[in-house]
VEXDREN-2710 file (C-alpha; in Angstrom, 1 decimal):
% VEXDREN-2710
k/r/px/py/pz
1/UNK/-21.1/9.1/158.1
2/UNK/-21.2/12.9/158.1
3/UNK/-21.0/13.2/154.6
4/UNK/-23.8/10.8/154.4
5/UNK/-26.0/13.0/156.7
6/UNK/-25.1/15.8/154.9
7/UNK/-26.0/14.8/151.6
8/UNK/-29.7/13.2/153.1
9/UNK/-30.3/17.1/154.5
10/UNK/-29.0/18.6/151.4
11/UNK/-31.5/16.3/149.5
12/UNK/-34.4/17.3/151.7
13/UNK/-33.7/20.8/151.1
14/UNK/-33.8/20.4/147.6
15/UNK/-36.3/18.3/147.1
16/UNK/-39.2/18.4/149.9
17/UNK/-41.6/16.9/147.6
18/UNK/-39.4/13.9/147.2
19/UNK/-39.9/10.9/149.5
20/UNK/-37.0/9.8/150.4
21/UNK/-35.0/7.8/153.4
22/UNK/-31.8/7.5/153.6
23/UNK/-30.6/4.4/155.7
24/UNK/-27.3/3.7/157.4
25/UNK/-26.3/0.1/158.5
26/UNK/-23.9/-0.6/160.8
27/UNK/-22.1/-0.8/164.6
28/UNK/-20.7/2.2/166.4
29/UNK/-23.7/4.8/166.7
30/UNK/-24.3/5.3/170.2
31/UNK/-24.4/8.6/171.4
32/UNK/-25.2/8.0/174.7
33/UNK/-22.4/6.4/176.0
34/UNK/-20.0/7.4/172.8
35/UNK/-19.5/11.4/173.5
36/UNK/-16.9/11.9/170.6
37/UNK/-17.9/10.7/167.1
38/UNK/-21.5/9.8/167.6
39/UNK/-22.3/12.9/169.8
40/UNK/-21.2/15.1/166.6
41/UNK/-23.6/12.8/164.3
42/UNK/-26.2/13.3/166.8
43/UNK/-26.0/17.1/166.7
44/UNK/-25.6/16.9/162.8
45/UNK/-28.6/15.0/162.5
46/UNK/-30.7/17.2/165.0
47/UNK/-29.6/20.4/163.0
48/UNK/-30.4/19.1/160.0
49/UNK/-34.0/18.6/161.3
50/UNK/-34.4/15.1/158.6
51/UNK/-37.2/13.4/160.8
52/UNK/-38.2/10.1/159.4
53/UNK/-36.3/10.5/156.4
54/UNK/-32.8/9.0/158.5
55/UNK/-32.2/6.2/160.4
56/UNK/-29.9/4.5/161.4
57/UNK/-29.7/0.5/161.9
58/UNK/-27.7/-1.8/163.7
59/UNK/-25.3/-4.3/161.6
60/UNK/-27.4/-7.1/160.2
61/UNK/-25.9/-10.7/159.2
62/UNK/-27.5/-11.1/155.6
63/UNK/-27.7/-7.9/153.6
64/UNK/-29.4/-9.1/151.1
65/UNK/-32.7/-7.9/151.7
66/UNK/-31.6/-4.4/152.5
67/UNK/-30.2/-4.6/148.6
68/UNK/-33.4/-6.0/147.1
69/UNK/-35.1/-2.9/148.9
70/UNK/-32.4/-0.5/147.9
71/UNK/-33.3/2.1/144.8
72/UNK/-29.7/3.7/144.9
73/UNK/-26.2/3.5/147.0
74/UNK/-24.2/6.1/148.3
75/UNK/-21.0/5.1/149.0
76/UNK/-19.7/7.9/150.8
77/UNK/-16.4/6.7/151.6
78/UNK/-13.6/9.5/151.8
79/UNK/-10.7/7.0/151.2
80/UNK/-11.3/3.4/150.6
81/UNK/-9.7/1.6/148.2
82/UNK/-12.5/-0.9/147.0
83/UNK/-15.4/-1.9/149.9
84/UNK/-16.7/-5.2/149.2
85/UNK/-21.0/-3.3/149.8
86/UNK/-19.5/-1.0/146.2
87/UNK/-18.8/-4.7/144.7
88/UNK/-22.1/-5.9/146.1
89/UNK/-24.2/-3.0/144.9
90/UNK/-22.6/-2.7/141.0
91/UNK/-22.7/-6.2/140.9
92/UNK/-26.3/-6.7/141.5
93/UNK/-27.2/-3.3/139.3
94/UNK/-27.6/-0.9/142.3
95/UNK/-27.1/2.8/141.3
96/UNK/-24.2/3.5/143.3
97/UNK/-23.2/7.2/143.7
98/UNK/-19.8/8.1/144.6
99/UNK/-16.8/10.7/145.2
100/UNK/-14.2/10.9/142.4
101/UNK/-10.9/9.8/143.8
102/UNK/-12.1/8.7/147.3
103/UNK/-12.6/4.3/146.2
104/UNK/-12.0/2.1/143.4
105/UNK/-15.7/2.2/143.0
106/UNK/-15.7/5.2/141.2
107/UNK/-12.7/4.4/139.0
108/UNK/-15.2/1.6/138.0
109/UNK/-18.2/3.9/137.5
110/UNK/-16.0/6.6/135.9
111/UNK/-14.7/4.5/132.9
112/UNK/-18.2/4.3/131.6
113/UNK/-19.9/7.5/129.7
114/UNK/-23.4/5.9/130.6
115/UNK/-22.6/6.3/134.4
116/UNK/-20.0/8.2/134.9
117/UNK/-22.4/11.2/135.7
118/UNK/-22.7/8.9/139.3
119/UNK/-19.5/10.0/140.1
120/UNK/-19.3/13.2/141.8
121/UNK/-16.2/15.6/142.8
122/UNK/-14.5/14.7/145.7
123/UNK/-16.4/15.0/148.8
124/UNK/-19.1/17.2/147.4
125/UNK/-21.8/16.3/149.4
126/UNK/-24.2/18.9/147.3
127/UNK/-23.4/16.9/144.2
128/UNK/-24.3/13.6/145.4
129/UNK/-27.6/15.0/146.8
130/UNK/-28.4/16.1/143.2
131/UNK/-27.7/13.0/141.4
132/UNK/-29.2/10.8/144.3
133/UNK/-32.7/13.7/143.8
134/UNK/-32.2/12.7/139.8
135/UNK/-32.2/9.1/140.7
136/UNK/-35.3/9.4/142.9
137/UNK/-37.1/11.7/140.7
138/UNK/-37.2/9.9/137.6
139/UNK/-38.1/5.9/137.3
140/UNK/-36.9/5.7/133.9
141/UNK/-33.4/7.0/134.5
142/UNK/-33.4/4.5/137.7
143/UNK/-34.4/1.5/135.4
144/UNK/-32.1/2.2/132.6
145/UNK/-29.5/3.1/135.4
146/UNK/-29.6/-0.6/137.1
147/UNK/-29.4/-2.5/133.5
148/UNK/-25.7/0.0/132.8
149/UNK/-24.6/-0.5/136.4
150/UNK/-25.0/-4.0/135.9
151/UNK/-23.6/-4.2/132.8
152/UNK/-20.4/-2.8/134.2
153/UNK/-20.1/-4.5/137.7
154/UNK/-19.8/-8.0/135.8
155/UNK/-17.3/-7.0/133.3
156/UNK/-15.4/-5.2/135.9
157/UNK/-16.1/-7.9/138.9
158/UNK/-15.3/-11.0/137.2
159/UNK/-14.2/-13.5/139.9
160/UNK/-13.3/-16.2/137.7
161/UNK/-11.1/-13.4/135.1
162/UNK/-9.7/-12.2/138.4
163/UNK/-8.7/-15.5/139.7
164/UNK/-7.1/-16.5/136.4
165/UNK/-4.9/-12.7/136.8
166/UNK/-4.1/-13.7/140.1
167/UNK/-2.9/-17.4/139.2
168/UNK/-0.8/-16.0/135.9
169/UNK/1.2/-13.6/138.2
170/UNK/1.9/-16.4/141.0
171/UNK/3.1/-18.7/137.9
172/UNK/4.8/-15.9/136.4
173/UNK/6.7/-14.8/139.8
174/UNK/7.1/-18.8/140.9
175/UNK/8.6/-18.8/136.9
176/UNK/12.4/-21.0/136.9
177/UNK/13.4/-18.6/134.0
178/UNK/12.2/-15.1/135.2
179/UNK/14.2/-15.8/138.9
180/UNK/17.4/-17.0/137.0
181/UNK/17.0/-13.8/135.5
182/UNK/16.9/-11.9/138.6
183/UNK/19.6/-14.2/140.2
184/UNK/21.5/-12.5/137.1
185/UNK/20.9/-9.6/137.9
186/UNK/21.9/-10.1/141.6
187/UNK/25.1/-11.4/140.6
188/UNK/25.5/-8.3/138.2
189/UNK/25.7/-5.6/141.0
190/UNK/23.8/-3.2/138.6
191/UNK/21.2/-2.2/140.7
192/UNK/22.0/1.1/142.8
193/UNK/19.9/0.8/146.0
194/UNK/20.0/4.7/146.1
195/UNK/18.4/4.6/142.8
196/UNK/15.8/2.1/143.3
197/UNK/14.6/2.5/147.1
198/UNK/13.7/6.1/148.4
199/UNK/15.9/7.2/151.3
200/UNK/16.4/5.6/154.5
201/UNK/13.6/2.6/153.1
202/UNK/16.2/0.4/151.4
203/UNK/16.3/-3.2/153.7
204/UNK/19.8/-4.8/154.3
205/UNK/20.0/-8.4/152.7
206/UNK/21.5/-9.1/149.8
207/UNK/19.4/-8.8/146.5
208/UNK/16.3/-6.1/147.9
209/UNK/17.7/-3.6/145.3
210/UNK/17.5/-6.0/142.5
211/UNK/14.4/-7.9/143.0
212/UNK/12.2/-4.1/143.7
213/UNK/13.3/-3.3/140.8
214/UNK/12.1/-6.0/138.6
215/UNK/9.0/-5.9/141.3
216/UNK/8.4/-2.5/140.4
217/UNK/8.2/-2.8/136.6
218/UNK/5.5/-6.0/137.1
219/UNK/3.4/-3.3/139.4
220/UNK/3.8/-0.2/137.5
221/UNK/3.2/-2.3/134.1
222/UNK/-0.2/-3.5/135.7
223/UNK/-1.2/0.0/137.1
224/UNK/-0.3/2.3/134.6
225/UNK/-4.0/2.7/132.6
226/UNK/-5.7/3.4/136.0
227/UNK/-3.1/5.9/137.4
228/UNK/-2.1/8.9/135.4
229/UNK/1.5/9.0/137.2
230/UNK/2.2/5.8/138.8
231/UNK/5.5/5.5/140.8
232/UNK/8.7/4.5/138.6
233/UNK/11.9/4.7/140.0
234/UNK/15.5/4.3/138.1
235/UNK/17.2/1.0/138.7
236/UNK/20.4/2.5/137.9
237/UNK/22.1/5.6/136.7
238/UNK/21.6/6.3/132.5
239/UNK/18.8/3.9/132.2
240/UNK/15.5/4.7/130.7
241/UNK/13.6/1.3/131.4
242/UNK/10.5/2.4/129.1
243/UNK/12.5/3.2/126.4
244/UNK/13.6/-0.3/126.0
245/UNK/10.5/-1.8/126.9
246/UNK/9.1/-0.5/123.8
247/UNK/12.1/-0.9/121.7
248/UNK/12.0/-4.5/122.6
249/UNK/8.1/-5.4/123.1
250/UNK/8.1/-5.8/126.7
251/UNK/5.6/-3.0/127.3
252/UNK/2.8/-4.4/129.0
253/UNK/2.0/-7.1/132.1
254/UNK/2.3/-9.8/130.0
255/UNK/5.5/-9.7/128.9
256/UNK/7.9/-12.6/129.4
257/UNK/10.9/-9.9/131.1
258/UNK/11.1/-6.9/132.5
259/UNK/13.3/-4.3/130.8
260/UNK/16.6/-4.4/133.0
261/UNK/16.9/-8.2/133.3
262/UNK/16.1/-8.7/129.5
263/UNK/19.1/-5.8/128.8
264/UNK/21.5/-7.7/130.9
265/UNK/20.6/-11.1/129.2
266/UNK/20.8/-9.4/125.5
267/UNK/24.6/-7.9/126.2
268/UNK/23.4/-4.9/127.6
269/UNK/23.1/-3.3/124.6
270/UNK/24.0/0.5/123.3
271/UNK/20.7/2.3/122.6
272/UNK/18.7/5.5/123.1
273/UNK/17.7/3.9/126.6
274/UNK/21.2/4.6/127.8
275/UNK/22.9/7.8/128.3
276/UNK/26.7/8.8/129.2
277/UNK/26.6/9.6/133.3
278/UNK/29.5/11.2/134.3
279/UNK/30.4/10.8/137.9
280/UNK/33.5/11.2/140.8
281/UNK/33.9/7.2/140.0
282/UNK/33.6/7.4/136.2
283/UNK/34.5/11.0/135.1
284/UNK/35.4/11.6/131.4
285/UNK/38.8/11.4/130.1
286/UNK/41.2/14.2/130.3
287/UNK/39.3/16.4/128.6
288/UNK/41.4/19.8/127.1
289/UNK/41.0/23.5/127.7
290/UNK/37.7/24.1/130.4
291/UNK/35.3/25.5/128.7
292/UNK/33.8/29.7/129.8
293/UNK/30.7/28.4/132.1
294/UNK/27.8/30.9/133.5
295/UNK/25.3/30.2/135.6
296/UNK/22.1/31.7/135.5
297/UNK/20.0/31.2/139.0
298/UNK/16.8/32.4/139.9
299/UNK/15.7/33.2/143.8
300/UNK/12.2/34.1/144.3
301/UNK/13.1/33.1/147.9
302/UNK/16.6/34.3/149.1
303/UNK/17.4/32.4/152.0
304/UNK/19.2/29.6/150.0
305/UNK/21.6/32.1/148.3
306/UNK/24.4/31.7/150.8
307/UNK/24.4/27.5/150.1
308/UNK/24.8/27.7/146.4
309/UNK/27.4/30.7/147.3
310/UNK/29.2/27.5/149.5
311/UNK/28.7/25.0/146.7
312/UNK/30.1/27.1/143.9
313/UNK/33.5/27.5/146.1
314/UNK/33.9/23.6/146.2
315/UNK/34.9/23.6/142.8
316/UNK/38.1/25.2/141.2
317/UNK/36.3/26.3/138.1
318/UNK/35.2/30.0/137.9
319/UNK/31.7/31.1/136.5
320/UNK/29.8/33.9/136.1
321/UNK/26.7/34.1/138.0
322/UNK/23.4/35.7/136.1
323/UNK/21.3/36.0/139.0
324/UNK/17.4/37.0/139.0
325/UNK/15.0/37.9/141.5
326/UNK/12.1/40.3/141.6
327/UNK/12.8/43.4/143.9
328/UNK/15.5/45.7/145.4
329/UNK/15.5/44.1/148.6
330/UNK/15.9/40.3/147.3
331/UNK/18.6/42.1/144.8
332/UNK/21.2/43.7/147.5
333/UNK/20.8/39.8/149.3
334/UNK/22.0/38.2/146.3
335/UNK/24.6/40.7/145.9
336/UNK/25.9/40.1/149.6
337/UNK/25.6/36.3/149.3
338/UNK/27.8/36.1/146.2
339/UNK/30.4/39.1/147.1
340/UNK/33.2/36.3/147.3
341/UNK/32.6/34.8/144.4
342/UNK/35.4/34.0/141.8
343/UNK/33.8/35.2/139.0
344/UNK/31.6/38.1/137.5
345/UNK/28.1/38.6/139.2
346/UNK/25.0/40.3/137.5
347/UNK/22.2/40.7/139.2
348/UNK/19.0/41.3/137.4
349/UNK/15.4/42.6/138.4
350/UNK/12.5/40.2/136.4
351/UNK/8.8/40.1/136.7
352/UNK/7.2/37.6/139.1
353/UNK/6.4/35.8/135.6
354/UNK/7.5/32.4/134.3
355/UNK/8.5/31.1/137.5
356/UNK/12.5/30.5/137.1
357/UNK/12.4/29.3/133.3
358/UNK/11.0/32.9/132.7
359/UNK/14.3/34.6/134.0
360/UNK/16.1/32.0/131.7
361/UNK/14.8/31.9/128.2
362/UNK/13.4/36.2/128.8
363/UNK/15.3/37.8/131.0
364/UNK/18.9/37.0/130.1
365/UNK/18.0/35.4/126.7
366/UNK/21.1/37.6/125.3
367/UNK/23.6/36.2/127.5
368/UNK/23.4/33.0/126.7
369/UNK/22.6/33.2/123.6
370/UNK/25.5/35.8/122.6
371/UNK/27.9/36.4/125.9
372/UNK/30.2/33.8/124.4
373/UNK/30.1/31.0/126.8
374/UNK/30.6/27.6/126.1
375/UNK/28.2/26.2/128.4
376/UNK/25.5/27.8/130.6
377/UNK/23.3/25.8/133.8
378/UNK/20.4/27.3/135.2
379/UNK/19.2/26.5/138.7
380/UNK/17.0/28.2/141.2
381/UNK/15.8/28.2/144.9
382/UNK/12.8/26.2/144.6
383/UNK/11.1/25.6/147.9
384/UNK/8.1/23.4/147.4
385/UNK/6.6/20.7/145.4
386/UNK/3.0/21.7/145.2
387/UNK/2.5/22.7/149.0
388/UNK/4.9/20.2/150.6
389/UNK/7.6/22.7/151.6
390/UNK/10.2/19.6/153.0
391/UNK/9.6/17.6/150.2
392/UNK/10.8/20.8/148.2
393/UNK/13.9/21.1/150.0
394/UNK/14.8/17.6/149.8
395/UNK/14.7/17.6/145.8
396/UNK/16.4/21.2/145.7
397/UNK/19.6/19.8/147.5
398/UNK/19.5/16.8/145.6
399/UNK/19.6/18.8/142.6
400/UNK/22.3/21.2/143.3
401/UNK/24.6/18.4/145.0
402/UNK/24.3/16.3/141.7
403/UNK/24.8/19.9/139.3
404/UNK/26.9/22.3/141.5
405/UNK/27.9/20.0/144.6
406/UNK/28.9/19.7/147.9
407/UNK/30.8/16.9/149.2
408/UNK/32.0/16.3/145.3
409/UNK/32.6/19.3/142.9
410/UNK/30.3/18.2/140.7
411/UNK/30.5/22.0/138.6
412/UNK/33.9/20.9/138.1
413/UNK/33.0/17.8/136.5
414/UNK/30.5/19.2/134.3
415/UNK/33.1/21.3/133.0
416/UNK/35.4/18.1/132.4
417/UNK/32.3/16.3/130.2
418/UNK/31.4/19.5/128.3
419/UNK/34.9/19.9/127.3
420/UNK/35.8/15.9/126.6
421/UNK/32.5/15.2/125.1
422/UNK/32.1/18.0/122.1
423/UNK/28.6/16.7/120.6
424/UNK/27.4/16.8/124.3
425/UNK/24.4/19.2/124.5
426/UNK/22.6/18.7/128.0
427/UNK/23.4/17.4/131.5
428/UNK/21.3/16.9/134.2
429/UNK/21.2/15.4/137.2
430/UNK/20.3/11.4/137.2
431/UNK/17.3/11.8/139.4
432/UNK/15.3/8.3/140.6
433/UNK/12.5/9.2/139.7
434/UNK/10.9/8.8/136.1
435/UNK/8.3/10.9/135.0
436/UNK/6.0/11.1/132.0
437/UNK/3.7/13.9/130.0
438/UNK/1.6/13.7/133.0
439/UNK/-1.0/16.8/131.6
440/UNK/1.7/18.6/129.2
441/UNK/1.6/16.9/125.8
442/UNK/-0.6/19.0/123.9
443/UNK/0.9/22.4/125.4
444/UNK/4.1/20.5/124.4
445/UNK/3.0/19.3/120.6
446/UNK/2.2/23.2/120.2
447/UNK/5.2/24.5/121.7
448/UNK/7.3/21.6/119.5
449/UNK/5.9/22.8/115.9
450/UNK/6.6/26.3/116.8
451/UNK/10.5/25.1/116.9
452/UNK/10.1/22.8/114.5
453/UNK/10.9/19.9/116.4
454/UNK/9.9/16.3/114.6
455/UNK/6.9/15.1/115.8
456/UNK/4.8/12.3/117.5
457/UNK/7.2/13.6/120.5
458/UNK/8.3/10.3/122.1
459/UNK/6.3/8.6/124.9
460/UNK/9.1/7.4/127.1
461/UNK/11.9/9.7/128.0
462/UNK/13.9/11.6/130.8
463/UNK/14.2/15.2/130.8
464/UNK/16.1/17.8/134.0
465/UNK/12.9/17.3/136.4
466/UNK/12.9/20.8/138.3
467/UNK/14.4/22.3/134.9
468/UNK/17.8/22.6/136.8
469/UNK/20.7/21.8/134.1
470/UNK/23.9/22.7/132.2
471/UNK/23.7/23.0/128.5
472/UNK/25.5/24.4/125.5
473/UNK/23.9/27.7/124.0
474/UNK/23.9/26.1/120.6
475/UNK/21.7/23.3/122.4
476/UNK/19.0/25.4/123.2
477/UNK/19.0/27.6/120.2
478/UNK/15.5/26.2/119.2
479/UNK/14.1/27.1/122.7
480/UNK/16.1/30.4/122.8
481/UNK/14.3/31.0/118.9
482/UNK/11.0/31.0/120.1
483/UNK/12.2/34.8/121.5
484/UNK/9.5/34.7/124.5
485/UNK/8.8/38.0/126.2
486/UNK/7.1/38.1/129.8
487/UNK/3.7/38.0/128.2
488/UNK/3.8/34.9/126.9
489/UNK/4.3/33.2/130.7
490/UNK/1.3/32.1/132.2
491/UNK/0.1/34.8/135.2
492/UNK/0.3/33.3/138.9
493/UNK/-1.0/31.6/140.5
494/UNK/-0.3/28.5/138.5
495/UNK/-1.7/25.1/138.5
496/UNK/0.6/22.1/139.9
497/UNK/0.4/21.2/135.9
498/UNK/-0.6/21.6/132.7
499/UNK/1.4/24.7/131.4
500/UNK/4.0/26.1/129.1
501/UNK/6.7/25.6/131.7
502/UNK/5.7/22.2/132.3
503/UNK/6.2/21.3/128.7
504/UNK/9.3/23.4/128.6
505/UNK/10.3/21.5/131.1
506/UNK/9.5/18.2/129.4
507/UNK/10.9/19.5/125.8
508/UNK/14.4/20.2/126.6
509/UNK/16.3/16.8/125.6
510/UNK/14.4/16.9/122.4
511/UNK/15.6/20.6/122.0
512/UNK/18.7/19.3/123.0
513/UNK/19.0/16.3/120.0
514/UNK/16.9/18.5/117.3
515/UNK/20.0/20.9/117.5
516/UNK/22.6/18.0/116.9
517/UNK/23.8/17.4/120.4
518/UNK/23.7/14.3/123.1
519/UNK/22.0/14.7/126.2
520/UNK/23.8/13.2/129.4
521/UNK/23.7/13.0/133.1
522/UNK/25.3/13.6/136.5
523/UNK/25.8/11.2/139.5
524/UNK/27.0/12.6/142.8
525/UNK/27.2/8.9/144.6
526/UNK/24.6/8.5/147.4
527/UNK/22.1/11.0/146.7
528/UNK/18.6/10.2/146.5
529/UNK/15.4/11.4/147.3
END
């Protein structure tokens, strides 16, 4: 309701030869006996000095001749999924303005060129008072506006197409073939619960893991064109459940199976949706001489130093540490942190540029490339995930318990693959979670012709989310080829997307397999996040 009243005085102020009234229906306003919420409206109201141009009326039984009256709707909603009144006034042709990202309304709206201009930024109050002055302003635009609204609201608010969607999923779910299918998959103990539920959420009775996860493909199947990055979690280590959908046609809502029960009923076969995970239960055979490992870690943020000095001394295998931060102070931390450490220690000054990949592929670019290791990882200290600080921390242990370890020496078994597997080029940790392109497939596409990598880049594929790995030099020569200096790194303060280190990010498996190698994974048993 405050937006509402702030878009009506922002109107009026920009348009005081306008006549126009803005009318909220409804219970709840009573500022004489309600001295929280409606007191505030009341004062809003008074400042705003509207007059007769606001009222407010009392909830009415039939609305229908408050629509016939109504020349435009503002649906000022700041989180509602869809509200039957945005149904009711697209349906019957209303111009509806609305906040991008705030209801399903303006999804709707959005999707069409002719309208989309009703949809404003989120919570902009200002920007609905200008297209609601546009509307009032001009009758032609308001006519032509009511035929394209209407237009959309009955392809969009079909009952009878949405009833038939609603009937084909019950039949589908109710289907004798599709829960023999998941009874097979019950029976087949695939599913990891820590893979498919988030921690601490996963229920007790037999069979949760297994039927979310055949749940989850229906959902994110049906979801996918109207959310960018819909959730998609893994329902077990080494599986890449959109790379078989599309191998196999099963890459939409309608089809018959979902990816993991059709695998298990083909014979779970070999394919580039499965990779080699290597973990304390199934670590590769004996492997021969352990290969010369270095570690290069970044620490914008120092106070995590001493836990990767811990996790490093779990395992027996020595490696040198390449460590990067950007000043003096940071520098003599690192160097007290790591003063035990089996194995050499260089600690290197780098420009607040390129976030950790910068200190990587730039600042010690000569190392890996040419101090004659075998195999080099790169991790860093990273403390958030946009601005959620715990969430950051959560993912950062996951990380460097599945690469380094902690309760299993997890460095010591990357040593083991690297060393049995010789076409293996890059190992990362099996994280739960499967992400996409999300905004980075053009910067990407540019960044993949410069190495020469084949191109359409595939759609569906898993890549060392939080660019945390272990990798052979020879692996990453393509990458290391490019020969970035600190210019070429995006200046702070970055966007949560969109840039070169996102699609560096994203690139490295097909680095990885342009060079001739395998890419593979890590499994420290329980973790999730």
């Amino acid at each position: 309701m405050d937006l509402f009243i702030a878009a009506a005085a922002t109107a009026r102020r920009l348009r005081p030869d306008l006549k126009l009234r803005f009318v909220w229906i409804g219970h709840g306003y009573d500022p004489e006996k309600d001295n929280t919420y409606s007191s505030y409206l009341a004062e809003q109201i008074a400042q705003s000095d509207l007059g007769d141009s606001f009222a407010f009326m009392d909830a009415v039984s039939d609305l229908e001749p408050v629509y016939a009256a109504t020349d435009a709707f503002f649906m000022c909603s700041r989180l509602d999924p869809q509200p039957n009144v945005g149904i009711d006034a697209v349906t019957r042709g209303i111009p509806t303005v609305c906040f991008a990202g705030a209801c399903g309304t303006a999804e709707i709206l959005a999707s069409d060129p002719d309208i989309a201009w009703m949809v404003v930024p989120h919570l902009d109050a200002h920007a609905a008072a200008q297209a609601l002055c546009r509307l009032a302003e001009d009758p032609a635009l308001r006519a032509a506006s009511r035929e394209q609204v209407a237009r959309v609201g009955a392809r969009a608010y079909d009952m009878d197409a949405y009833v038939r969607q609603i009937d084909a999923w019950g039949r589908a779910a109710a289907d004798p073939a599709r829960r023999a299918r998941t009874d097979r998959l019950i029976d087949s103990g695939l599913v990891d619960p820590d893979m498919a539920f988030a921690p601490g959420t996963a229920p007790e009775e037999p069979g949760a893991a297994e039927r979310l996860a055949v749940r989850q493909w229906a959902l994110w199947s049906g979801i996918r064109e109207a959310s960018p990055t819909p959730l998609l979690r893994r329902p077990f280590a080494g599986f890449q459940p959109q790379v078989y959908a599309r191998a196999h046609g099963l890459d939409g809502p309608q089809a018959e199976a979902e990816p993991v029960t059709h695998w298990l009923e083909q014979g779970r076969p070999a394919g580039p949706w499965l990779r080699e995970v290597f973990s304390p239960a199934s670590p590769p055979p004996a492997p021969g001489a352990a290969p010369r490992m270095a570690l290069q870690a970044h620490f914008h943020y120092t106070d995590m130093a001493p836990e990767l000095a811990s996790r490093l001394a779990a395992n027996r295998n020595a490696c040198d540490l390449l460590l990067s931060t950007d000043s003096e102070g940071k520098a003599a931390t690192l160097r007290h942190a790591f003063r035990h450490h089996h194995g050499a220690v260089t600690v290197r000054l780098v420009p607040n540029r390129g976030r950790d990949i910068g200190p990587f592929l730039t600042g010690f670019a000569r190392e890996i490339a040419e101090g004659g290791y075998d195999v080099v990882g790169h991790v860093h200290g990273k403390k958030s995930i946009s601005v959620d600080t715990t969430l950051g921390r959560v993912w950062c242990d996951f990380l460097w318990e599945n690469l380094v370890g902690g309760e299993h020496a997890m460095l010591d078994l990357a040593a083991a693959a690297f060393a049995a597997r010789p076409a293996l080029g890059l190992l990362m940790a099996e994280d739960p979670h499967i992400v996409g392109w999300d905004g980075n497939r053009a910067v990407a596409e540019a960044l993949a012709s410069r190495m020469g990598l084949p191109q359409p880049l595939d759609e569906a594929f898993d890549f060392p989310l939080g660019t945390m790995f272990w990798a052979r030099p020879a692996a990453l020569r393509p990458l290391l080829a490019l020969d970035l200096g600190w210019e070429d790194y995006p200046e702070e303060p970055l966007p949560y997307d969109g840039t070169m280190l996102h699609a560096l990010e994203r690139l490295m498996p097909f680095v990885a397999r342009h060079a001739g190698f395998t890419v593979g994974g890590l499994r420290a048993p329980g973790t999730s996040w």
